[in-house]
C-alpha positions in Angstrom: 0.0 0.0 0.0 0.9 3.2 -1.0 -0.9 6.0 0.7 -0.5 9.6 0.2 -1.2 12.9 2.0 -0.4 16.4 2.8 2.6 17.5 5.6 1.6 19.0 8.5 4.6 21.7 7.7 4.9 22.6 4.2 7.9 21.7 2.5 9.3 22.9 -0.8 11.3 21.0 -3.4 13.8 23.8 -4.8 14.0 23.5 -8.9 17.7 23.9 -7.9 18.3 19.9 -7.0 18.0 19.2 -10.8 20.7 20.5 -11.6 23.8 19.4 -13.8 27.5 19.4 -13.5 30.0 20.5 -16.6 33.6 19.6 -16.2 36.4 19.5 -19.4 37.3 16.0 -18.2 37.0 12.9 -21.3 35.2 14.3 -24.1 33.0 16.0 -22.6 33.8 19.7 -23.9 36.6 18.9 -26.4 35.3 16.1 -28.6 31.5 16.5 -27.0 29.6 19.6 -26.9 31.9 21.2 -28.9 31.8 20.5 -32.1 35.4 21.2 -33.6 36.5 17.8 -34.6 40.3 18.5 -34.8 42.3 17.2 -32.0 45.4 19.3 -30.9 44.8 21.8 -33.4 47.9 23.9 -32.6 50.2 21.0 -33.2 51.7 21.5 -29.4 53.6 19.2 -27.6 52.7 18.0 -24.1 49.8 18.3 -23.8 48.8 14.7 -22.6 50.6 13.4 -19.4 52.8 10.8 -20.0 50.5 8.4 -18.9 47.7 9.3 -20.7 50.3 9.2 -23.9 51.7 5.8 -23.3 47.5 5.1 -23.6 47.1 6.9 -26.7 49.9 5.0 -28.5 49.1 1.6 -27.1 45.6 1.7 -28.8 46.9 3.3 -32.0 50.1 2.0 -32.7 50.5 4.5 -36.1 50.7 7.7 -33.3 53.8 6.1 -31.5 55.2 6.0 -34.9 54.0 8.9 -36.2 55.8 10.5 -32.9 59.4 9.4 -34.3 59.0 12.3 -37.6 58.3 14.7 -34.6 54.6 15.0 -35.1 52.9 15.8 -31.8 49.2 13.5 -31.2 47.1 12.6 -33.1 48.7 14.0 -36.2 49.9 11.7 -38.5 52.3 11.4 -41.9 49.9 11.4 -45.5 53.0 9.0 -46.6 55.0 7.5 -43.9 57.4 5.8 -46.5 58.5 9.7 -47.6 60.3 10.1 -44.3 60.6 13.5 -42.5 59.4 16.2 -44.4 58.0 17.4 -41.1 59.9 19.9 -37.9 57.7 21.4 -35.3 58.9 25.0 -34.7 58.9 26.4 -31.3 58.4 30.2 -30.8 57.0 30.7 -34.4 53.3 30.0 -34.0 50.4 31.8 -34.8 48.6 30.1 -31.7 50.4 28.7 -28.7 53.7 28.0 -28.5 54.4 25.7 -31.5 54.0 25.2 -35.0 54.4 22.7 -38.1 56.6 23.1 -40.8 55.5 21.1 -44.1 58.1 20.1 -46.6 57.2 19.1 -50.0 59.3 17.1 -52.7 59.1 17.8 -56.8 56.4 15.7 -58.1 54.7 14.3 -55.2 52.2 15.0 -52.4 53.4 15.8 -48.9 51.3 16.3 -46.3 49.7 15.3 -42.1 46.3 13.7 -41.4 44.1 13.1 -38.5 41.1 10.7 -38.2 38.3 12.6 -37.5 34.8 10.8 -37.3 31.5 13.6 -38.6 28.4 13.5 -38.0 27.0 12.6 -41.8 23.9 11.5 -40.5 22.8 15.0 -40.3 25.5 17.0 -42.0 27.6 16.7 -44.9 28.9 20.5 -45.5 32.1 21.2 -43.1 33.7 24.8 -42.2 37.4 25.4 -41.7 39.7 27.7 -41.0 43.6 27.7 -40.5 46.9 29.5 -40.0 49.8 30.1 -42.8 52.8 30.9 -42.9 54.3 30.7 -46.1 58.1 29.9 -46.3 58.6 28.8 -49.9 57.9 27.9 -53.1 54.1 26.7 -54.6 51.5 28.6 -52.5 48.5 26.0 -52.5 48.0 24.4 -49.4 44.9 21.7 -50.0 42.6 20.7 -47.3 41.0 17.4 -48.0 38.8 14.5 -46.4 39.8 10.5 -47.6 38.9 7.7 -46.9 40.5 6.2 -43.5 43.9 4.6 -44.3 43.1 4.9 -47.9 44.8 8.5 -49.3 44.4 8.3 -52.6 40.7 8.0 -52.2 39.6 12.2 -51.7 35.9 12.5 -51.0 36.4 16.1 -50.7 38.9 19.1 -51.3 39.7 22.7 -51.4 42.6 24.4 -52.5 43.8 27.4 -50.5 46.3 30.1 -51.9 48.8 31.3 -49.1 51.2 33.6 -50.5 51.6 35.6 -47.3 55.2 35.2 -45.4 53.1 36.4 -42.2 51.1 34.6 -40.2 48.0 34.5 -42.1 44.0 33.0 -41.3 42.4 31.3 -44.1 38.8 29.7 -44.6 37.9 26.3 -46.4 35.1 24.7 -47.0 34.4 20.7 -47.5 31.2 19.1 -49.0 30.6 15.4 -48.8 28.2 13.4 -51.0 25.3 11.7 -49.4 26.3 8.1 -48.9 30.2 8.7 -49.5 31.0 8.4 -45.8 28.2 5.5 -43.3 27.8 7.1 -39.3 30.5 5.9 -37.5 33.2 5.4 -40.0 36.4 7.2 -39.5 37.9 10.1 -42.5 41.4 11.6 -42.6 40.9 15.1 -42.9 44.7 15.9 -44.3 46.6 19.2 -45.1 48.8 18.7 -47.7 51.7 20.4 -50.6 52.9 19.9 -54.2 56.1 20.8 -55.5 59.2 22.2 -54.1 57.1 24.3 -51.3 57.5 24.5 -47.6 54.7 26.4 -45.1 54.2 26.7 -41.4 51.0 25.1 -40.6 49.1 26.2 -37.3 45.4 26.0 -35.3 43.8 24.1 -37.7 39.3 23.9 -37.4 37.1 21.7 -38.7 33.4 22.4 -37.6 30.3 20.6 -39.2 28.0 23.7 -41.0 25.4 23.2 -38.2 27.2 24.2 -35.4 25.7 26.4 -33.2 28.3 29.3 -32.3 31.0 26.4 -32.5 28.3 23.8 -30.2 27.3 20.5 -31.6 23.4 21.5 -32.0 22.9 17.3 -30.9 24.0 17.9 -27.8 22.3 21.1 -27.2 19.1 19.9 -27.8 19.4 16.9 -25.7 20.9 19.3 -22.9 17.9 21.6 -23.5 15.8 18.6 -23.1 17.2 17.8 -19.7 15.5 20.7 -17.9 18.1 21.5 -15.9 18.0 24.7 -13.9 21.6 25.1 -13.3 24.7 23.9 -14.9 27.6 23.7 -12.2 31.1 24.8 -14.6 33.6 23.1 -11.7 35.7 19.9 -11.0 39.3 18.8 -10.1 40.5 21.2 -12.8 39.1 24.3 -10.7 42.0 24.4 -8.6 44.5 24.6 -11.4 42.2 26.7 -14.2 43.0 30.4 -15.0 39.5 31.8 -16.3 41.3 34.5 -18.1 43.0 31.7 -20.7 39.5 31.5 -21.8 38.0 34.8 -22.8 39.1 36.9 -25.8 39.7 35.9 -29.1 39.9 32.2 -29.6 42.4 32.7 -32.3 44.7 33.8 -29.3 43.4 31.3 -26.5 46.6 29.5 -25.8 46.6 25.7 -25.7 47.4 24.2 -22.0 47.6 20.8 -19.9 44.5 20.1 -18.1 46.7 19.4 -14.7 43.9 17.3 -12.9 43.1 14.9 -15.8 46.3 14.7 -17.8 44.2 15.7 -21.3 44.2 18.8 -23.5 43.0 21.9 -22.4 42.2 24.3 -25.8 40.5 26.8 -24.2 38.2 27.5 -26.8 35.7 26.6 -24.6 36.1 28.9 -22.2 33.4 31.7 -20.0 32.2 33.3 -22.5 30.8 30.1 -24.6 29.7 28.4 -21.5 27.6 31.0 -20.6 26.6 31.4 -24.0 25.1 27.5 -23.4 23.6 28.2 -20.4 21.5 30.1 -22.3 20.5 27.8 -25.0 19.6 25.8 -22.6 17.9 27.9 -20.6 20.2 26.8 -16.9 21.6 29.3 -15.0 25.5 29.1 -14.0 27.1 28.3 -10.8 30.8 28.5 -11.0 33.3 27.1 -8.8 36.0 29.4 -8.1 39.8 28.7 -8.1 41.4 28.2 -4.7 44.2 26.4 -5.6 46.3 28.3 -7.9 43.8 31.0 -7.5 43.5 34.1 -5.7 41.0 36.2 -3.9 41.5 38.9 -6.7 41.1 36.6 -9.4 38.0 35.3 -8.0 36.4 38.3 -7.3 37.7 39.8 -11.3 35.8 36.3 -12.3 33.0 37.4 -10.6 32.7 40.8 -12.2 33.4 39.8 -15.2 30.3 36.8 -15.8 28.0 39.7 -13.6 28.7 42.1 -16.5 27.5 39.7 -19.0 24.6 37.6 -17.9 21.2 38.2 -18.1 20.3 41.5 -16.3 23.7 42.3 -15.1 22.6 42.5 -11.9 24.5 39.1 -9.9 23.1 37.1 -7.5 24.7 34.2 -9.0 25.6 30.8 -6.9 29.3 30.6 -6.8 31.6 27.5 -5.4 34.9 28.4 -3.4 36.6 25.7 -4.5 36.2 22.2 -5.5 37.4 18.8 -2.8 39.8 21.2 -1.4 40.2 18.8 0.9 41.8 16.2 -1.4 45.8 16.2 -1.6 45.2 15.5 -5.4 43.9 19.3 -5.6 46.8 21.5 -7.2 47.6 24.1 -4.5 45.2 22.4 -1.7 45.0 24.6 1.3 46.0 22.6 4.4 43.2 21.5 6.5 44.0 24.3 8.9 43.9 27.2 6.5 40.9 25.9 4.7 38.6 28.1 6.9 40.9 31.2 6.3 40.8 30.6 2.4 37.3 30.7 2.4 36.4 33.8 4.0 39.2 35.3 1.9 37.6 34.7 -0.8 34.4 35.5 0.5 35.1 38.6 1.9 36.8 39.8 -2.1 33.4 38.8 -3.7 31.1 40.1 -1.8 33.0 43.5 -2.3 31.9 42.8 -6.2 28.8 41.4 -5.9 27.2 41.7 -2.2 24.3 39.7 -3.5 26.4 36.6 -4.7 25.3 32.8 -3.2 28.2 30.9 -1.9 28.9 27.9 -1.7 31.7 26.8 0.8 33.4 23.1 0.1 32.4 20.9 2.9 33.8 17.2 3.6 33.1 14.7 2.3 31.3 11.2 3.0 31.8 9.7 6.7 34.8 12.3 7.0 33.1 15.5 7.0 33.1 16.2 10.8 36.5 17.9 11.2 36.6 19.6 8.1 33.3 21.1 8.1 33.6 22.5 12.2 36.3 24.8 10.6 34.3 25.7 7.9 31.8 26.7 10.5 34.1 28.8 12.6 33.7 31.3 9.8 31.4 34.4 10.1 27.8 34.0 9.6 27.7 35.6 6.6 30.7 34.4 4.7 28.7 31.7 2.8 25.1 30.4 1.9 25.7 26.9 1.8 28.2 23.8 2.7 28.9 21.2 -0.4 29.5 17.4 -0.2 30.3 15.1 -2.8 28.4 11.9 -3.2 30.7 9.3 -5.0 29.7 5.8 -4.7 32.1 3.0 -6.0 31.3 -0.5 -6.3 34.2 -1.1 -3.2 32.2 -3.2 -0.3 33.5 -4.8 3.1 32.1 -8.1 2.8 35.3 -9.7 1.7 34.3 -11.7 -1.6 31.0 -10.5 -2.0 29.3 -11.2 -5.1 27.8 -9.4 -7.7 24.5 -9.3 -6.6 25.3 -8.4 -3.4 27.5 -4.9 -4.4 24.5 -4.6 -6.8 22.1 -4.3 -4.2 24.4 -2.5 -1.9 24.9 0.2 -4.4 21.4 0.9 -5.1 20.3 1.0 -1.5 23.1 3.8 -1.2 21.0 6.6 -1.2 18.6 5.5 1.3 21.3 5.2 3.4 22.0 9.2 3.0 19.0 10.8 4.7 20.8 9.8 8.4 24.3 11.4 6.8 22.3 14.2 6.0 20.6 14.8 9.3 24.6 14.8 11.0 25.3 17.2 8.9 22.6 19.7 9.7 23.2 18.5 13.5 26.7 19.6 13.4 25.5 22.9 12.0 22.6 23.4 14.4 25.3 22.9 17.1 27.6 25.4 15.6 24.8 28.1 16.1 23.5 27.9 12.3 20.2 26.0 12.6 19.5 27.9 9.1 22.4 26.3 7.5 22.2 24.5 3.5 23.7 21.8 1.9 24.8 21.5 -1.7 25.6 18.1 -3.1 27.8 19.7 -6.1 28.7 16.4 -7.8 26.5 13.0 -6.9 27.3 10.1 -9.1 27.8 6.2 -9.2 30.7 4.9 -10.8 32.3 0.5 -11.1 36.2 0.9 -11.4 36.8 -2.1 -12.2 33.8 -4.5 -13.5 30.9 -4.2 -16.4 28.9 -6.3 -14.0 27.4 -4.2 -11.4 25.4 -0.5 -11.8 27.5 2.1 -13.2 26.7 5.2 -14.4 26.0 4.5 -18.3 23.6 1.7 -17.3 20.3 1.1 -15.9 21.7 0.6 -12.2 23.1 4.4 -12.6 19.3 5.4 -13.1 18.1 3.4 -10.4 20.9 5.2 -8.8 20.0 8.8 -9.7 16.5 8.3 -8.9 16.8 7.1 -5.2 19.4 9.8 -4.8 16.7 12.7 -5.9 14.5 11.0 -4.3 16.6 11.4 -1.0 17.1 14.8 -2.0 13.5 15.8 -2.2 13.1 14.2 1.2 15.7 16.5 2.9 14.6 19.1 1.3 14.5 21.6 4.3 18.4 20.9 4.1 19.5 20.5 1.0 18.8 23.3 -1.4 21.2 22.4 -4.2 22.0 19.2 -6.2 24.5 18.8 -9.5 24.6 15.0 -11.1 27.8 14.6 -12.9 27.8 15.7 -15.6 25.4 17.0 -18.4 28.1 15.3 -20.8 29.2 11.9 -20.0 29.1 9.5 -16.8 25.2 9.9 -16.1 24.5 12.6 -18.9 24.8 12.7 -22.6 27.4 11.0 -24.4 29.3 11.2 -28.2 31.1 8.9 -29.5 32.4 8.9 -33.0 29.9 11.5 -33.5 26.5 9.7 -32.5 25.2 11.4 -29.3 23.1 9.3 -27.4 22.1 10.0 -23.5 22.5 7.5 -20.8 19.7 5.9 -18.3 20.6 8.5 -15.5 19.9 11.2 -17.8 16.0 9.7 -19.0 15.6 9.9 -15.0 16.7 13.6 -14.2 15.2 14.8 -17.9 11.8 12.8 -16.3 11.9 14.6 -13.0 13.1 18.0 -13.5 10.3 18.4 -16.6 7.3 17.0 -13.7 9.2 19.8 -11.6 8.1 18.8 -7.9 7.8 22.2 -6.0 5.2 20.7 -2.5 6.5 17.5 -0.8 3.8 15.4 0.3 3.8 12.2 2.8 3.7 8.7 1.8 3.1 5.8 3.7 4.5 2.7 2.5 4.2 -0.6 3.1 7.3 -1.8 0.9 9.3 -4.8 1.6 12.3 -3.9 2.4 16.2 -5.0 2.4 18.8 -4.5 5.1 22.6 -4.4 3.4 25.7 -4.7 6.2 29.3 -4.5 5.3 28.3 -2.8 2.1 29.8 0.1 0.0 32.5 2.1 2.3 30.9 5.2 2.2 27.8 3.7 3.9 28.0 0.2 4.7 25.0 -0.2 7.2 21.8 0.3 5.5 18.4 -0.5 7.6 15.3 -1.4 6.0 15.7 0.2 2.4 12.1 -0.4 0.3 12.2 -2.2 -2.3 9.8 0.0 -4.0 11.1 3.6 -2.7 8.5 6.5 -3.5 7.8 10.4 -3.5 4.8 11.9 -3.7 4.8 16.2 -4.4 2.6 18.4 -6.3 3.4 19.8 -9.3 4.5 23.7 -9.8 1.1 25.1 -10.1 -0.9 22.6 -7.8 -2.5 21.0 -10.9 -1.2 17.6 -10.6 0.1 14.9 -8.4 3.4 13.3 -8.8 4.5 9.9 -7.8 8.1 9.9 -8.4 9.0 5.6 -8.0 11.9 3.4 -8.1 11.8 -0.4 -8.1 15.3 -1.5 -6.7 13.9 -5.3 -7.3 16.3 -6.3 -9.9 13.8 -9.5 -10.6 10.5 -8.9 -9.2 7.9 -6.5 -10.6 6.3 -4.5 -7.5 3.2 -4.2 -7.5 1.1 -1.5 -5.4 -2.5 0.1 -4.3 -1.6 3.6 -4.7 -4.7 5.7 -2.4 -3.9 9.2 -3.0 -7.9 10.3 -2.0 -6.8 12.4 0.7 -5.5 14.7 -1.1 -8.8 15.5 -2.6 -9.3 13.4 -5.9 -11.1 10.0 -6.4 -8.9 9.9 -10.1 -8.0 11.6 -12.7 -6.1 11.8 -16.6 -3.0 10.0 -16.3 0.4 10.2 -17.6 3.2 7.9 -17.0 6.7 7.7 -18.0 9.0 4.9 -17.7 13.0 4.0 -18.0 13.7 0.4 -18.1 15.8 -1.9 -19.6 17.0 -5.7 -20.1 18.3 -5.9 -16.7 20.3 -3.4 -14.3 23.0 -3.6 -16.9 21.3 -2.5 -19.5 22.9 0.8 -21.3 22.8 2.8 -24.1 25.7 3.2 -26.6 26.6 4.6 -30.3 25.9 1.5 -31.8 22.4 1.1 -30.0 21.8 4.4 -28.4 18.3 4.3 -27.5 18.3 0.8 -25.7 17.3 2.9 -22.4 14.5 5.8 -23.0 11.9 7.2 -21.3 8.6 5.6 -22.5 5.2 8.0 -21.5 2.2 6.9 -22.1 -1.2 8.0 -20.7 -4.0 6.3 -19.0 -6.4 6.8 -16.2 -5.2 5.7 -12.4 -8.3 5.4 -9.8 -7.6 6.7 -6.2 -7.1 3.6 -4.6 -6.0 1.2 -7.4 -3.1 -0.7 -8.4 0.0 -0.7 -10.7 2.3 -2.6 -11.3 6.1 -1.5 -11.3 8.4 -3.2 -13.9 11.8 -4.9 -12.3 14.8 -2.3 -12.0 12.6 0.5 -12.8 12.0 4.3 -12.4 8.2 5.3 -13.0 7.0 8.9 -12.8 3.2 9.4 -12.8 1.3 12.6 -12.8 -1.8 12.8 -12.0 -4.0 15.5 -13.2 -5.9 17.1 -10.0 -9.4 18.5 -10.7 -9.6 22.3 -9.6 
């Protein structure tokens, strides 16, 4: 039995725990929403760490020899049997630090590729632009797109002229034939000279005609889609990112190592363009703010400068001082002891710029957040809004040889779990004389290390996940106010590869939610079996009497409909229900119902079958005190149209 009524106390559901998390970690900027396709376009060296390298070149063994002529990853030799006719040239670069010199030879072709996958299934015309330098000799310089590992086979050219001996931009364009290139099949876009001619090659871009302002328009719809009211631009790179390497021209944006993930940082992407996407997709930002290399000047100039271009100009913007700070992986991590003092430092600068700001201080993390968040608290009243935790759940368990099924169940019970973690922290805070104190979980996600056979955060267990977690979050609503899933673009969000975007299971359960927009908590009374887990994920390994069938009941925005918002952690069993909801002042009413399931918890979407895992909706008519039937490994949202 599922019964449902009103709280004695109101509660509200802020919009703001549906929000979303954007970090340049993967592909999710580079290579995701963005929709240049050229890796390293600046030809510069180091920007991989060496680990990340030695990876590259075991899975493409042509990059460790392509490496040997001096070509920097993923650039390759058109003809690796014409030797070097190649030299990088340090301090004569249009962009960054480095260029490529191209040497020709009389009579034959000379030139670099990359394999670049396009998106053909929806575009076939390609803009691109690049930097000259011309050194000697014929002054064509042809871009061109062939066939994978095949270069006599061109599917599409354009000659440039470059007679310039300065650095010079220059525009192509490159037009494809409907069925010359099948989805998912790899291209060589190559840059290439005839004759006795040398040129300096530099910051090469390739972007499909349909880009919006330089955004693959796949992704933005999907991350329109999502609903989400807030896109959090933070992560382990916060504490090493300069936010002026991203504003200005992006011609001059200078190409750097992403310190925290060991991957390319172009800056292309930068302020400017993520606020541009926060407006396509109708989220507001929330930033997180350097502490680590930072400064409180830089964070306060940060500041200014997004209040002087978004929306009204006026501020009042959420803004994160700093990301884990209490992790010794952080670049420039403050020592426990001066966390406190970093904080109000910061603080103290942006308020001068914007005394209307929301801050967010970092807060510890999991079981260890005692210590760290007491000298958090020592701070002055006013210094922040709200304390962040991180909700990371890994497949690691103490039972010592515990199966699958049992870190299966242990993971999706997690959340349940959370509500008593939650209620310490507000203790603490309550004790340290701010009973009005919030919470922000900044970055929630569930991610397997190590096996493809438990929940993860690309397959149906990830939604099941995500939904208990909101669900928890909705419950603790008068203490949590804020809520990011990681990320918009991969783990739980939307993916590319090879140019098919596709979103996971995770993401049909926020999209589901934050579009039924919860805004009145109601109470439900459940009669759910129920599991016990002991010796179960580290975080929380003792987890009493979590339902099977684990639901929230809350009105919609305007009071017009009822919403059951359900997850079946039976990986088996269908659950089935009698739902009464008649005290709440309907006998039934139109019905609409939306579903993510799958073949199992394992179930996940990819680019060869991306839409394994949607959300199904249906409608159909629910009586007040009737029954339904929940699928196995399930999330159900149901809405409930209320007569006025």
């Amino acid at each position: 039995m599922i019964r449902v009524s009103r709280l004695n106390k109101p509660q509200d559901i802020p919009f703001s725990l549906f929000g979303s998390f954007l970090e340049p970690i993967g592909h999710s900027t580079y290579g995701g929403l963005w929709a240049n396709v050229v890796e390293n376009p600046s030809f510069e060296e180091g920007l991989w760490s060496a680990e990340n390298l030695e990876t590259l070149w075991n899975s493409r063994a042509e990059l460790r020899a392509a490496s040997s002529f001096g070509l920097p990853a993923p650039w390759e030799p058109l003809y690796p049997a014409q030797g070097s006719r190649y030299a990088p040239m340090r301090g004569d670069a249009a962009n960054s630090a480095q260029s490529l010199l191209l040497m020709s030879l009389p009579d034959k072709e000379v030139g670099v590729l990359q394999r670049v996958y396009l998106p053909v299934h929806r575009e076939l015309g390609y803009s691109g632009s690049l930097w000259l330098k011309h050194i000697k000799g014929n002054q064509s310089v042809k871009l061109s797109l062939r066939r994978h590992a095949h270069p006599g086979e061109v599917l599409a050219a354009s000659i440039v002229q470059a007679p310039s001996y300065a650095w010079s931009k220059y525009a192509f364009h490159l037009e494809l034939n409907r069925g010359q290139l099948a989805p998912l099949e790899p291209s060589d876009l190559v840059i290439s000279l005839e004759g006795d001619a040398r040129v300096l090659v530099d910051n090469v871009v390739l972007n499909p005609d349909d880009a919006v302002d330089g955004m693959d328009p796949e992704v933005l719809t999907l991350a329109r889609e999502l609903h989400s009211p807030v896109v959090r631009f933070g992560g382990n790179f916060t504490s090493a990112y300069n936010w002026r390497d991203g504003v200005g021209p992006p011609d001059t944006r200078v190409s750097k190592l992403n310190l925290a993930w060991g991957i390319p940082e172009y800056n292309t992407f930068g302020t400017d363009e993520f606020l541009r996407f926060c407006e396509f997709i109708q989220a507001k930002p929330q930033i997180a703010l350097n502490l680590g290399t930072g400064s409180p000047r830089e964070s306060a100039s940060w500041v200014d400068y997004v209040n002087t271009r978004w929306a009204d100009h006026r501020g009042g913007l959420t803004w994160e001082l700093g990301n884990e700070l209490w992790g010794a992986y952080q670049v420039g991590y403050p020592a426990a002891t001066l966390a406190a003092a970093a904080t109000l430092a910061n603080s103290e600068a942006v308020r001068k710029v914007d005394p209307t700001a929301r801050l967010i201080a970092t807060g510890g993390d999991g079981g260890l957040f005692q210590d760290w968040n007491a000298r958090q608290l020592t701070n002055p009243v006013d210094s922040f809004d709200y304390l962040s935790s991180h909700f990371i759940v890994n497949e690691d368990v103490l039972l010592p040889q515990a199966s699958n099924d049992f870190r299966t169940m242990a993971m999706i019970a997690v959340p349940w779990g959370l509500s008593e973690r939650i209620h310490e922290m507000k203790q603490q805070a309550i004790d340290a004389h701010r009973p009005k104190m919030q919470f922000a979980f900044t970055e929630w996600l569930m991610i397997a290390n190590r096996s493809h056979s438990v929940p993860n955060y690309d397959n149906m267990g990830g939604a099941l996940f995500a939904a208990g977690f909101l669900n928890t979050m909705m419950r603790n609503s008068d203490a949590v106010s804020i809520a990011n899933m990681t990320g918009i673009l991969e783990f739980g969000g939307i993916w590319k590869k090879r140019e098919q975007v596709y979103a996971s299971p995770a993401y049909w359960v926020l999209r589901a939610y934050a579009r039924a927009k919860p805004t009145t908590l109601l109470k439900v009374e459940s009669t759910s079996p129920t599991f016990n887990i002991s010796k179960g994920v580290t975080q929380l390994p003792e987890i009493i009497a979590a339902p099977y069938l684990d639901v929230v009941a809350a009105l919609s925005e305007n009071g017009s409909s009822l919403l059951l918002l359900c997850v079946n952690r039976h990986v088996t069993r269908p659950e089935s229900a009698t739902i009464d909801f008649s005290s709440i002042g309907a006998e039934s009413g139109p019905t609409q119902v939306t579903t993510i399931a799958g073949d199992g918890v394992l179930a996940e979407n990819d680019e060869y079958s991306p839409n394994r895992v949607t959300a199904v909706t249906r409608s159909e008519r629910l009586e007040a005190r009737g029954s339904y039937t929940f699928p196995s490994a399930s999330v159900t949202v149901i809405e409930i149209e209320l007569k006025k």
